[in-house]
N, C-alpha and C positions, 0 to 999 in steps of 0.2 A: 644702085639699090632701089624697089618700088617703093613708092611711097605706102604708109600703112593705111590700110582702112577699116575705119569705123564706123560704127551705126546707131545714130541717137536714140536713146530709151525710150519709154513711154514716161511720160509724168509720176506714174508710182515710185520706177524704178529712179527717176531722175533724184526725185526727193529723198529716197533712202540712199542714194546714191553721195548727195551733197551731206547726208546728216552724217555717213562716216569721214567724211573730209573733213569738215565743220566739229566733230567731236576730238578727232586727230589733233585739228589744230591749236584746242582751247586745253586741250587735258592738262599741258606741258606747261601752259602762260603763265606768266609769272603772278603774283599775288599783289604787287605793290601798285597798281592800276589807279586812274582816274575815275574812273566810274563803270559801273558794271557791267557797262558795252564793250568796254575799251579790253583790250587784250595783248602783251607784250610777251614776245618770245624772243628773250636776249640770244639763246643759241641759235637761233636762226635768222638775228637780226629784222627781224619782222615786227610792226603792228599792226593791227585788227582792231576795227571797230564795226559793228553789227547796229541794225537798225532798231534793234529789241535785243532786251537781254535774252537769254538762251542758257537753259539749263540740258543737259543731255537727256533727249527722250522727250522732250516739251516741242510746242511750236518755234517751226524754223522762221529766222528772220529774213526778210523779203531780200535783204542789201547788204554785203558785206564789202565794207573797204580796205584796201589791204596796203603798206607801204614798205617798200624796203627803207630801212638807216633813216624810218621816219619820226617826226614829234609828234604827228598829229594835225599839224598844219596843212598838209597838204597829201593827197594817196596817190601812189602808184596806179594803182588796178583795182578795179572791182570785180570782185566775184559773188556775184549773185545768186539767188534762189533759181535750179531751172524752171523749166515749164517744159519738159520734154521736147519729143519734136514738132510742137507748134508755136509759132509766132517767135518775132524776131528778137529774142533773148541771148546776150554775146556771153554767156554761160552755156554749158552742156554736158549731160555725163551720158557718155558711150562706151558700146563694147566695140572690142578688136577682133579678128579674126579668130582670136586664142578665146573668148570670153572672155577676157578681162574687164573689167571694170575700171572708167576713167573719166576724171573732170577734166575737161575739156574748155578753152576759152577762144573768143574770135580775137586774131591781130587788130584790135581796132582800142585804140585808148583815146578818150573823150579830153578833148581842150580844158585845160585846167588853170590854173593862175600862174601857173610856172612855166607848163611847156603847149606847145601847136604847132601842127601843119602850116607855116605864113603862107603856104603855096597852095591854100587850099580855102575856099571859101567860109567850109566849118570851120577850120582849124582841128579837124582831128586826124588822130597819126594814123593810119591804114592802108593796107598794100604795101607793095614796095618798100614803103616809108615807115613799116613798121618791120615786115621782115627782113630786110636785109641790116639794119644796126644791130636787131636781135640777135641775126645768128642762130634762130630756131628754125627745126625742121617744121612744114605744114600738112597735116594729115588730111584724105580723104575723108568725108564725112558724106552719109549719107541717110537719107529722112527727114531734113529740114530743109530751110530756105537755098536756091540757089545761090551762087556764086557768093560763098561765104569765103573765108580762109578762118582754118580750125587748126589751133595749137594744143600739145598735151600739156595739162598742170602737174598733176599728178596721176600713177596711177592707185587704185583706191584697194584693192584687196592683196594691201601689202601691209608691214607692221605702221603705224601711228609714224614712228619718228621716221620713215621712210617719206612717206605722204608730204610731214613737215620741212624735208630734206628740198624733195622733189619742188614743192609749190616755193621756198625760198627762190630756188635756183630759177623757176621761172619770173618771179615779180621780180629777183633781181635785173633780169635780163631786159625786162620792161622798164626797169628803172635807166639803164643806159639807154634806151629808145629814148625816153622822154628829155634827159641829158643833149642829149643827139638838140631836141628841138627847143631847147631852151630859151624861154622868151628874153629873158633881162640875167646874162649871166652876172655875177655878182664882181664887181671890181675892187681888187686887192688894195688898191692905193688909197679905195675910199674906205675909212676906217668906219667912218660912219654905218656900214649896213656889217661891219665884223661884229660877231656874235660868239659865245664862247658855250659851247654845247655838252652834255655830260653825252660820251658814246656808248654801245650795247657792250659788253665784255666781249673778246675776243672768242670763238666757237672752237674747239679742240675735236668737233663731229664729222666724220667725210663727207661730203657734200656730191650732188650726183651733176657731171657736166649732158646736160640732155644730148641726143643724138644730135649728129649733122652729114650729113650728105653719105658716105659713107665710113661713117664711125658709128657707131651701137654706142647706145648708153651705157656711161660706167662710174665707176664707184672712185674718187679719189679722197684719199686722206690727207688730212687739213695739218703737217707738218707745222708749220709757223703758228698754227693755234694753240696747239699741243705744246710748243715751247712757253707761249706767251701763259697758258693756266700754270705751269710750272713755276715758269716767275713769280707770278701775281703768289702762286700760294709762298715760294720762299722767301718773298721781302715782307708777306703777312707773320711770316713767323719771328722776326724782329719788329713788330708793330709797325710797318710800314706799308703805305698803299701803294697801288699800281693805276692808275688813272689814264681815260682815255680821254683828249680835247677835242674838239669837233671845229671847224670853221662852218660858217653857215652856207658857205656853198658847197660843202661835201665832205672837205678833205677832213680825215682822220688820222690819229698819231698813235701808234701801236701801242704807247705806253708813255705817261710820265711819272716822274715821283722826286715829290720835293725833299730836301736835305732834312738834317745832316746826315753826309759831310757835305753834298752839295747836289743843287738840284740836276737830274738828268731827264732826258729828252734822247729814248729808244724806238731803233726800228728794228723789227726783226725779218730777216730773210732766212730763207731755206737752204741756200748754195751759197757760193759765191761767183757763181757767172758771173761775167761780165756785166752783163745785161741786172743782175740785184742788185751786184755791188754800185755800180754806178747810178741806179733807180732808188737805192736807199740812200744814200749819199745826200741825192739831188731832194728826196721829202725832207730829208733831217733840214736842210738848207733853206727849202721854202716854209716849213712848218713853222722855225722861228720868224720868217720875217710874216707872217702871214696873220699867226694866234698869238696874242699878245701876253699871255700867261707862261709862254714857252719861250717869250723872244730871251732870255739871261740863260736855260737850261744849257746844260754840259751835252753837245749831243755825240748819241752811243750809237753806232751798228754792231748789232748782235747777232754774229756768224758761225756756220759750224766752225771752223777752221778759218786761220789765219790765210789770208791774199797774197799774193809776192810783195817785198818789198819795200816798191817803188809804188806799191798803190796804197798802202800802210801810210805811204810818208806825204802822200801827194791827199790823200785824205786828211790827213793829219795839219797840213799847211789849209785847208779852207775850215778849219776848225770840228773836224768828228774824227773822233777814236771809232777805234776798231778792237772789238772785244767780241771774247767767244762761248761757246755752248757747245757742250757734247752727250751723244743722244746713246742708253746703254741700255742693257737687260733688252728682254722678249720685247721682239719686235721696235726694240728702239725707242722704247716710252719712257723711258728713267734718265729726264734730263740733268744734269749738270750743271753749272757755271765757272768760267776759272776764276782762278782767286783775285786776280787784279778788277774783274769786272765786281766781282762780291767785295773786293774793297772798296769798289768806287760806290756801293750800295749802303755801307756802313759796317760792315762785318767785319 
């Protein structure tokens, strides 16, 4: 498949270009914010923070920093104000051969407190070092500086929650680069740097996995999110919560919820492959010994359907039940739970 190509705007177009990105991504944010830069989008598990505040239609800010599953402590990626096609700005919004319109960013993420290149005098991630953990395809660009590498963010004359879909799926992706080069991973035995984190609510939205080599972008729906809003709202309707714990070096727990009758400690999967069944298992496992809030919880995998057996029983001997959910009505959105798992919720 050829690679696509683009061609950087002029600065007018760059500018109106990022103000519909920029409007996209703030419309949706949530309202409970630190200060009036700051901007949180739980369904897309994103924060933002801006160099100036920004109202839609006003001056754009020069700087924006962007993090996946972040506090604020530390960004992912920045996406900046362009400047069109002059001077060396790792921002860009270009058209495709179709005219589309799209913000564009360079493989290149700046040494931060958490992750770097050691292998590199900067310490920043680019090249190689950035696109192949990514797993993003590199678009031709042309009209700016040589020998760049140009990534899509999003594209921009599509609906708002399309745009915020798209630029997740990319800072996510940037987020496992930086992962990848991790200065000081956090050691589990040292309790001292455990941290206990409130996480973004689980997303119920499709999410778009960007192109790769020769696969086209497409549209997948977020099953296991879809279950988990279903839950959250039916233990809400016996006054009970649904919580997510966070360890401070990443890991997240689909769910907990303290008693009565007793506290649980859920993961939910989509199938039961082999491959879930034994990946959900093994989080319920580590999650206790890991978050210290969850180490007593009852732990649950919550599957469509029952496993054979022998994996019921052999789950069951390292301590997690295996309980289920069935998915009904148009298109499978009208989730369920059985009765044993809703009694083990208090019902």
């Amino acid at each position: 498949m050829s690679t696509p190509n683009f061609v950087l705007t002029d600065a007018i177009t760059a500018e109106t270009g990022y103000r519909i990105w920029l409007d996209a991504m703030i419309e949706d944010a949530d309202s409970e914010t630190k200060r009036p830069t700051l901007y949180s989008l739980s369904a897309e598990r994103l924060l933002l923070e801006t160099s100036s505040e920004y109202q839609s239609g006003g001056p754009l800010p020069e700087e924006t920093w962007v993090a996946f599953d972040g506090d604020g402590a530390s960004w992912t990626v920045q996406l900046n104000l362009p400047k069109g096609n002059v001077g060396n700005v790792l921002t860009g919004v270009a058209r495709d051969q179709n005219d589309n319109l799209w913000l564009l960013r360079q493989g290149w993420l700046k040494k931060n407190s958490e992750s770097a290149d050691k292998s590199t005098k900067s310490g920043h991630i680019r090249g190689d070092a950035f696109r192949v953990p990514s797993g993003l395809a590199r678009v031709n660009v042309s009209g700016g500086l040589k020998n760049r590498e140009w990534y899509p963010v999003a594209r921009l004359n599509v609906p708002p929650e399309t745009i915020r879909e798209q630029t997740s799926e990319f800072v996510a992706r940037c987020s496992e680069v930086r992962a990848r080069y991790a200065l000081a991973p956090l050691d589990p035995n040292d309790t001292a740097v455990i941290q206990e984190l409130l996480g973004p609510d689980e997303s119920s939205e499709p999410y778009v996995i960007g192109p790769k080599d020769a696969q086209p972008e497409k549209l997948v729906r977020n099953l296991q999110g879809e279950v988990w809003k279903a839950l959250k709202a039916k233990l809400k309707e016996a006054g009970k919560e649904l919580k997510k714990q966070r360890h401070a070096a990443g890991y997240e727990v689909d769910g907990a919820m303290a008693g009565p009758p007793e506290a649980l400690l859920i993961e939910i999967k989509s199938s039961i492959k082999a491959s879930d069944v034994f990946g959900g298992i093994g989080q319920l496992m580590l999650y206790r010994r890991l978050i210290p809030s969850v180490r007593k919880h009852r732990a649950i995998l919550l599957v469509p359907r029952l496993p054979k057996p022998v994996l019921i029983k052999a789950a069951k001997d390292v301590g997690v039940t295996i309980e289920t959910y069935k998915r009904e009505g148009v298109d499978g959105k009208d989730v369920s739970f059985s009765p044993s798992f809703l009694a083990l919720c208090g019902f």
